[in-house]
N, C-alpha and C positions, 0 to 999 in steps of 0.2 A: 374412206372419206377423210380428206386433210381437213382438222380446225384450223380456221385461218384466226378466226376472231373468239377469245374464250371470254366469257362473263363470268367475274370470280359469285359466286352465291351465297357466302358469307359474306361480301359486301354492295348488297343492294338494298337500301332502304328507301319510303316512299311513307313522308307525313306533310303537311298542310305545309309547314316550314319550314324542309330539310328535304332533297331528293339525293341521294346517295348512290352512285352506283360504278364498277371497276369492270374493265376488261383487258386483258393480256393478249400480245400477240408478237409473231416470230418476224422480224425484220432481216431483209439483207445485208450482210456483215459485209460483202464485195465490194459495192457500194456507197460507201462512207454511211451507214446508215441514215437515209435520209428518210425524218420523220418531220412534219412540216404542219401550219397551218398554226391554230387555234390564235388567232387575230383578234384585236388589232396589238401588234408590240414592233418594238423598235430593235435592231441590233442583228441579230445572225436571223439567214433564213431557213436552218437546221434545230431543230433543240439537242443537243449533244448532253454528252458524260451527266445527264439527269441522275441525280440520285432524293427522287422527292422534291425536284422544281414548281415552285409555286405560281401557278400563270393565271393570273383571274382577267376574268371578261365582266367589266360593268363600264357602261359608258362616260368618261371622265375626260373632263379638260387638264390635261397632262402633257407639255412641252417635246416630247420625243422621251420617253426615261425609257434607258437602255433595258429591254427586258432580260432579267440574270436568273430568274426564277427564285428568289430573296427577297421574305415580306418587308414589308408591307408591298403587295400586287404594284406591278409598273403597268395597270392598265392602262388603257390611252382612250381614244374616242369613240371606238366602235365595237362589238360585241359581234365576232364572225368564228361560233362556234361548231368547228368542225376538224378535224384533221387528217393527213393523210401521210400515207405510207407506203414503203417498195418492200413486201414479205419476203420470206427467202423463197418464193417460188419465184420470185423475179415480177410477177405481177402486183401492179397500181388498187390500193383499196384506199377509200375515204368515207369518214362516219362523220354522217351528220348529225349532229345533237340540237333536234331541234326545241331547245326550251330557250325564253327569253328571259329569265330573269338574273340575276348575278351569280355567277359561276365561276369556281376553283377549278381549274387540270391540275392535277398533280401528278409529275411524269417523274418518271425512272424507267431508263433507259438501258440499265444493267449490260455496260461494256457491250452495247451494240447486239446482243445475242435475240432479246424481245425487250419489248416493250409494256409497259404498265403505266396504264390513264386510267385515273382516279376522277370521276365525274362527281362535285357538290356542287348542288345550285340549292336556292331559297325557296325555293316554291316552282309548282306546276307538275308536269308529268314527265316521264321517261317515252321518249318517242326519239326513235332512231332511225337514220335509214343510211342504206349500206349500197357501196359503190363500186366495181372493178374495173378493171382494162388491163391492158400491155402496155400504155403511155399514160402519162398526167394526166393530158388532155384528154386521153376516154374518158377519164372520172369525172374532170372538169364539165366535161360537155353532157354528161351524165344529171351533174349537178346542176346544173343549170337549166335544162330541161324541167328538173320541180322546180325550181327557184326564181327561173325567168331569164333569158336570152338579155345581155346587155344591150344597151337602148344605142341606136346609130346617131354619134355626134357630125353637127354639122359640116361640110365641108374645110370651113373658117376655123373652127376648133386645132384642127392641126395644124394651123399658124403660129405662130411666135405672140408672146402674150406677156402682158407687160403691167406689174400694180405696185403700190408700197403702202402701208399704213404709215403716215407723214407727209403725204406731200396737202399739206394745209391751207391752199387757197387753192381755186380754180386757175390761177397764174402758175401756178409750180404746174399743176396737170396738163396745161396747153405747152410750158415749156419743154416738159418731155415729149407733149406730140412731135414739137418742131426738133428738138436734137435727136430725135430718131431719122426725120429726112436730114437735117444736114450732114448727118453721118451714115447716111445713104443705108441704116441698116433695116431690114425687110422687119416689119409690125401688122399682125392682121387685128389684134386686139388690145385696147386699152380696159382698165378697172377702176374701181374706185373701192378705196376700202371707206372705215367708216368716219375718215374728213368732212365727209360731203355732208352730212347728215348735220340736221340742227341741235345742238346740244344733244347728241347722239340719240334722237326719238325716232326712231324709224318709221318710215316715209314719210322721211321731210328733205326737204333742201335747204340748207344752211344760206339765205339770202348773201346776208355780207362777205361771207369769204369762199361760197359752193354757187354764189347767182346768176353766172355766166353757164355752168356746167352744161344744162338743155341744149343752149347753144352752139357750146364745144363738140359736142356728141354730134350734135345735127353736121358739123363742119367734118368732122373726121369719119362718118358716115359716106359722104356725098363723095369722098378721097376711097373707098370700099372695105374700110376699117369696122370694128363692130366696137360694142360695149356694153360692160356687164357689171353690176353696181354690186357690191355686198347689202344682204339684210338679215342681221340679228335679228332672232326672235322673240325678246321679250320685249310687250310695250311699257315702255315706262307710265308710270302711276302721275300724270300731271292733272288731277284734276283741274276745272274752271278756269280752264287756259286754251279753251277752243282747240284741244288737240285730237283730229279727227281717231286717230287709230284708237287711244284708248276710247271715244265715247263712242262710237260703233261697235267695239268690241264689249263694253258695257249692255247696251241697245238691244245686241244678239247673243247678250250671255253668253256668250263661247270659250273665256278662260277656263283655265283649269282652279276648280275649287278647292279649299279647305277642306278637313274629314268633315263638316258637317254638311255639305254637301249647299254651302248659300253663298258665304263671299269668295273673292277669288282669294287664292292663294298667292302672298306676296313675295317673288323671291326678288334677284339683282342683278341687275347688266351695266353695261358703260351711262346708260344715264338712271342708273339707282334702283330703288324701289320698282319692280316692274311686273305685270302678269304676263301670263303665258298662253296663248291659246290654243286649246282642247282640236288637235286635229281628228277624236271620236265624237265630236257631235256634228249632228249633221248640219250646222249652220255653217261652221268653222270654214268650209272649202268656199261657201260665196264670203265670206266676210274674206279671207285671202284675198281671192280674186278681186272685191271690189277695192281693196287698198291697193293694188297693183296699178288699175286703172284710174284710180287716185293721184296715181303719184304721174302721171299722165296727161290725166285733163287738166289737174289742179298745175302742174311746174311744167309738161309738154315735157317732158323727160322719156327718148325711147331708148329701148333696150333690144340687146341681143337674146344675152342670155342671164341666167342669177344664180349669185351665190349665195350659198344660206351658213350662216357659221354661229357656232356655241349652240350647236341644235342637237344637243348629248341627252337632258337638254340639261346647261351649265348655267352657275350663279354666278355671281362674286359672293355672294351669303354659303353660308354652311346648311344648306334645308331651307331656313326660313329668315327671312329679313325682320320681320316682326315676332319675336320669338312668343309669344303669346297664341299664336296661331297653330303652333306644336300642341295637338291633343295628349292630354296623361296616358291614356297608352297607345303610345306610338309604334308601329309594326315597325321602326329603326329597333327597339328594342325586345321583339318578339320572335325574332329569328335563330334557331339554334346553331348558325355559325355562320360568321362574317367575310364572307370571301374576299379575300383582299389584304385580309388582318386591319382591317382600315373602314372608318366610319364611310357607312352608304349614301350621305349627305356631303361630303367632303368635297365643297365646288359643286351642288346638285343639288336640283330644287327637293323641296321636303319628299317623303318616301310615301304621308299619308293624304297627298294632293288628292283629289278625287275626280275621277276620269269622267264622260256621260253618262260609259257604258256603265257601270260601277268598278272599273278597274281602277285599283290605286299606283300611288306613282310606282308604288313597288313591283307592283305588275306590271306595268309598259311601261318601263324607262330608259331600256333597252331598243326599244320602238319606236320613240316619240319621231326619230328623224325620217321615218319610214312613211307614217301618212303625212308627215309635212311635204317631205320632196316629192312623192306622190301628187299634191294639191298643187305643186309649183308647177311641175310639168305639165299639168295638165292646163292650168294657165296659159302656159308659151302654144300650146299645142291649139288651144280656141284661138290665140292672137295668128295663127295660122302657121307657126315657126315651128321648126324641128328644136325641139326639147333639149338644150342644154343649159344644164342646173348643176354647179357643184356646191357638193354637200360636205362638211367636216366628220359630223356623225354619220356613223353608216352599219347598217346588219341586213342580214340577208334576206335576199329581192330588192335593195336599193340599185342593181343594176339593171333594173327594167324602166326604172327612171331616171335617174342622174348617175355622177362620177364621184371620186372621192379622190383627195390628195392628202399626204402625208401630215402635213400640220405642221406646227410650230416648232421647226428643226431648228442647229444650232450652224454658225461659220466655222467647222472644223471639217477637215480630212477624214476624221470617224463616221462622220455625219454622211458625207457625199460616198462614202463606202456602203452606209446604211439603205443608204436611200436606193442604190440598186436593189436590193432583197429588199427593202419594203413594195417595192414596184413589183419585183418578182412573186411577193406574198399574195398581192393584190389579188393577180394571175388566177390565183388559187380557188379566191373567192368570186369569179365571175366579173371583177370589175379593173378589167385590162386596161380603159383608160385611166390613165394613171400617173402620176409625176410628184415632185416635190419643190418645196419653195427656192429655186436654183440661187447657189449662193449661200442658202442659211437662211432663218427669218429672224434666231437673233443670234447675235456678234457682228463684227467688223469685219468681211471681205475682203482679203490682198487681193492684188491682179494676176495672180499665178491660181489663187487656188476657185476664183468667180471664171476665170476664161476657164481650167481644166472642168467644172461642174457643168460649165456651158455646153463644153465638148460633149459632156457625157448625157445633160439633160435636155440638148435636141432632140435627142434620139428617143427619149423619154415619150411615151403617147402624148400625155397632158407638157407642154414647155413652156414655165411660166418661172418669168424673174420675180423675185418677192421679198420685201423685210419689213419689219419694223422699226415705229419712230426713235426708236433711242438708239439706232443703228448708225452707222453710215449709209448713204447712198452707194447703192450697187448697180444702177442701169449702165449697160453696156459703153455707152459712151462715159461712163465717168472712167475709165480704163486705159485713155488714151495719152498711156505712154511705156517707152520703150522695155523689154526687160531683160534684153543682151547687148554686148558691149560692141558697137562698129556694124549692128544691124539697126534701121528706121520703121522695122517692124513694130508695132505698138498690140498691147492686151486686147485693145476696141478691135484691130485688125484680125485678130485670132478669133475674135467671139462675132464677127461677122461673117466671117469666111463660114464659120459654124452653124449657125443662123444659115446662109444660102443653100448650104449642103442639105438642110432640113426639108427647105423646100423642092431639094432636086427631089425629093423621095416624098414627097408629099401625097401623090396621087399613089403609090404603091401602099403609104399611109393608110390609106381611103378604102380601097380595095380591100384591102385586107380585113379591115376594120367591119366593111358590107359582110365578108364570110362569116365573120366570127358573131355578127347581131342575124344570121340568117340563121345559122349552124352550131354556135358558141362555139369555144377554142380560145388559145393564150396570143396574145402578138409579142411582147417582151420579157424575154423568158432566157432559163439560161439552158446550156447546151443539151442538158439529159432530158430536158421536156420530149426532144425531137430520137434522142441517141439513148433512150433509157438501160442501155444492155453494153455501153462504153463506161469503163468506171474513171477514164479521165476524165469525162464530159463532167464528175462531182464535187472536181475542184477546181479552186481559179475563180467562184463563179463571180465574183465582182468584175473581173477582165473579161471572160466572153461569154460576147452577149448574142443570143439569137434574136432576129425583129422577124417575128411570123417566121417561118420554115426554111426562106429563103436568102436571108441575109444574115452576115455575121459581123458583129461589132467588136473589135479589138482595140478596149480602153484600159488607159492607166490610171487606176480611179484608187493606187494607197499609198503614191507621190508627186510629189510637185516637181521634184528636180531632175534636170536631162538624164537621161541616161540609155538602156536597152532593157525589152519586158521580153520573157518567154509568155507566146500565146498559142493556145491548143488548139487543132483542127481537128473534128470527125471524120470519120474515112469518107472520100468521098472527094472529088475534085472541085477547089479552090479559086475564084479569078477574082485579084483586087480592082474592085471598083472607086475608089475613095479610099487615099487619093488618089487621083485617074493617072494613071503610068504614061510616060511617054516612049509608050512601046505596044506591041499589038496585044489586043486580049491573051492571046497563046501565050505569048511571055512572062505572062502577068499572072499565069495560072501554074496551080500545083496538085497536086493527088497526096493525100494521106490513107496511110491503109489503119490507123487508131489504134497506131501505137505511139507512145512519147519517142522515142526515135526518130520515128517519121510524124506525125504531128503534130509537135513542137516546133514553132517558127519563134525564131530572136529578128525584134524588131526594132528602129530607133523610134525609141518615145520621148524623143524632147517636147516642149514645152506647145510646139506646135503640129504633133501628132499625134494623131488616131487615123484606123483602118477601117474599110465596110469591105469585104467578100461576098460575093455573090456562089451562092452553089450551084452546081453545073447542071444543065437541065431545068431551072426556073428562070422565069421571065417574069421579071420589076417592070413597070411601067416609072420612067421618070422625065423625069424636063431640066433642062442646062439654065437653072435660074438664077446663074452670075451672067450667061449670054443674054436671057432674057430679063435682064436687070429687075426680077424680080423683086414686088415690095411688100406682095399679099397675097394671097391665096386668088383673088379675081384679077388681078393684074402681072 
């Protein structure tokens, strides 16, 4: 019998506040050793040359920090512990580590030969479960099977999707509805970040400068556009100010308390001092719901879908806004080791909150966004609509109810490299709908490097333009001008053209999408998911890209300037579909037998190219939607 998987037995321990435990295992060296997973982190989607890389999972509001495995933890928003691996038998295994509390990997990866993960978390038990196959996606589809089948996004969902944090009256958001028609570029959904909102209290509508918005919606509705509002989760503390959220959620006791188990616990969001509500008590899902329908009856405000964000769940306080509310012994200081290197309150409401069930934050903190988007969907689902909810925070089973997106990335070339393998990481954990805030959400956008993101983040499940107010404006139309000399081609043109192509593949989108919520399985994914026995398929993987089984995406995603990329083909015959040749499909088709020899195509990748291939023997369903001047997914 081969060990695939060894548990060292000098290091396993198991007390109240400390679970400890190591296993070793032999990786393919063929292969670029590819060891993967243990989410959420930003940067490579390999962990490489580890020699005691420190990777902690606690859920934090964290900008994108490149994870390098050097404390202080670059955790990020989500806590998706698990990871996986190609042994030198050539076969796919994934260990799920199913405990929720804050958790250290410590990898070494010892020159590619085996593997050594070092398991500390804070608490709970040792419960594992172990995963095989021939492909990723056996273990994927393996996982997800306990985990739960990702939830099928609307039709409309893979339409082009359009938000900023800054556009500050209801006039800046009607004007980007209308410069998406006059620049004829196809939009199925508009957003609202949290402008709208009155002195940012959630479910409110800001009268003065958000009091049109109900109306706006109803109009861009009625055009077959959709709309999806953001909502932070903490209410702000306004007492005797007739603010419905908090005194209903007072009414139904539903926050999250103090250790003594009476008042709420005070932590801090965009409007200050705020509580939190307790999605373990069994009030908490009708108090949701009826602030939903609140923000309904009360403003006539309808919605598509919702976004739930800083649901980690995140402060602007360190633990506690009211530092008195800190019990003398604090389980922050009860712990015998800090995963992270780094205080467990840092951006996070306090650790000794106290849950209904008597779990403290310390216990479900990892969790909180799990019964929240739970309760949302389940919402959209009574209003009779198919359940699209993205969520910032995310741990595993959040793809039985919503999606996740990458978060508060930056305007750099690194970033839009990352953003492939964060998409690809996603994959991993069951939640393939997926994308990033195209562009950057913060720095300043050139026109070379918002059209190349664009190129790349059509093709992305989730495509969705995004920044922040101390940004510049980056919607596609702000683009519109030239960036070669004696050509009238403009940046808006190239991110248009882009935008169309999305929709020609919309419906194969769809399709796809149906298998993988029937069956689970990856849609964006890079070549070895499909080729796991090709060891070029393990490099390049930011250039090519697989969408589902059948198509191949050949993007230049680690330059901006004209030039020619080498891109990799698995054996197997090739026909370019995008851009469509003016020549017969046979022409347009090639065979690789998987080797760089023959797999290797040089291509020109100037400023307004990328490729799709189609593989021979599948069948894409799509639509000619520059002939059908497509503007949305219904029209």
């Amino acid at each position: 019998m081969k060990v695939l998987f060894q548990s060292d037995p000098n290091k396993l321990f198991l007390t109240k506040f400390l679970v400890f435990d190591s296993g070793i295992f032999n990786m393919n060296q063929a292969n670029d050793n590819p060891l993967m997973g243990m989410g959420e982190r930003a940067g490579d989607l390999y962990f490489k040359n580890e020699t005691g890389g420190l990777h902690s999972r606690w859920a934090h509001d964290a900008a994108n920090p490149i994870d390098d495995g050097l404390p202080p933890g670059r955790n990020m928003y989500g806590s998706q512990p698990m990871y996986i691996y190609q042994s030198n038998t050539t076969m796919w295994f994934m260990v799920f580590n199913s405990n929720p509390y804050a958790t250290d990997f410590i990898v070494s990866t010892n020159n590619g030969t085996n593997a050594n993960i070092t398991t500390v978390t804070i608490g709970g038990l040792i419960e594992k479960y172990f995963f095989r196959g021939r492909k990723p996606d056996d273990v994927i589809m393996k996982y997800t099977n306990l985990t739960g089948n990702p939830t099928m996004p609307p039709m409309w969902a893979f339409g082009w999707q359009q938000c900023r944090f800054g556009w500050v009256t209801d006039t800046v958001w009607e004007f980007i509805v209308n410069s998406y028609e006059e620049f004829a570029i196809p939009i199925d959904t508009m957003w609202a970040d949290i402008d709208y909102l009155d002195d940012y209290r959630i479910f409110t509508i800001a009268e003065e400068s958000y009091g049109r918005l109900p109306e706006l919606v109803n109009t861009i509705r009625q055009k077959n556009m959709t709309f999806v509002p953001i909502m932070d989760v903490g209410v702000p503390v306004r007492r005797n100010e007739g603010y419905v959220a908090l005194e209903r959620g007072l009414e139904d006791n539903i926050f999250i308390k103090q250790s003594t188990g009476v008042e709420p616990l005070t932590a801090g969001v965009w409007g200050n001092n705020a509580y939190f509500p307790d999605f373990f008590h069994p009030n908490a899902t009708s108090y949701w719901f009826g602030m939903w329908d609140y923000l309904l009856d009360h403003y006539g405000l309808e919605i598509d879908g919702i976004w739930i964000d800083m649901n980690e769940a995140s402060t602007h306080c360190d633990g506690y806004c009211i530092p008195d509310e800190r019990p003398k012994l604090s389980l922050r200081n009860q712990a015998y080791y800090i995963p992270g290197q780094r205080d467990l309150e840092e951006l996070s409401i306090g650790v000794d909150g106290l849950h209904y069930n008597g779990f403290h934050e310390y216990d479900a903190h990892n969790t909180f966004c799990l019964l929240q988007i739970k309760a949302t969907a389940e919402y959209l689902i009574k209003q009779g609509k198919r359940p699209y909810v993205l969520s910032r925070g995310n741990y595993p089973g959040l793809q039985k109810y919503g999606y996740h997106w990458i978060g508060d990335n930056w305007s750099w070339v690194e970033y839009m490299i990352a953003s492939v393998k964060n998409v690809y990481e996603y994959q991993l954990f069951g939640l393939p709908f997926m994308g990033s805030d195209l562009c950057g959400f913060n720095g300043n956008a050139a026109g070379d490097l918002c059209t190349r993101w664009h190129q790349l983040g059509t093709l992305f499940p989730f495509a969705r333009n995004h920044n922040q107010n101390a940004t510049s404006p980056q919607e596609p139309f702000r683009f519109n001008y030239t960036f070669r000399e004696g050509d009238d081609t403009t940046y808006t043109d190239l991110i248009r053209i882009a935008i169309q192509n999305r929709y020609t593949y919309i419906r194969y989108y769809y399709s796809q999408f149906w298998s993988i919520t029937e069956f689970g399985g990856t849609f964006f994914k890079p070549l070895f998911f499909e080729f796991p026995e090709d060891p070029n398929s393990y490099n390049d993987i930011e250039r090519n890209i697989l969408l589902g089984n059948n198509l191949k995406a050949s993007v230049e995603t680690t330059r901006l300037t004209d030039g020619d990329t080498v891109f990799y083909f698995p054996q197997g015959t090739w026909c370019q579909v995008l851009p469509t040749l003016a020549v017969s499909y046979t022409e347009g088709c090639f065979s690789s037998d998987g080797t760089l020899a023959n797999g290797n195509r040089t291509m020109q990748t100037h400023m307004e190219d990328y490729y799709i291939h189609q593989r021979n023997g599948s069948v894409v369903p799509l639509q000619n939607a520059t002939y059908h001047n497509t503007m949305n997914t219904k029209q």
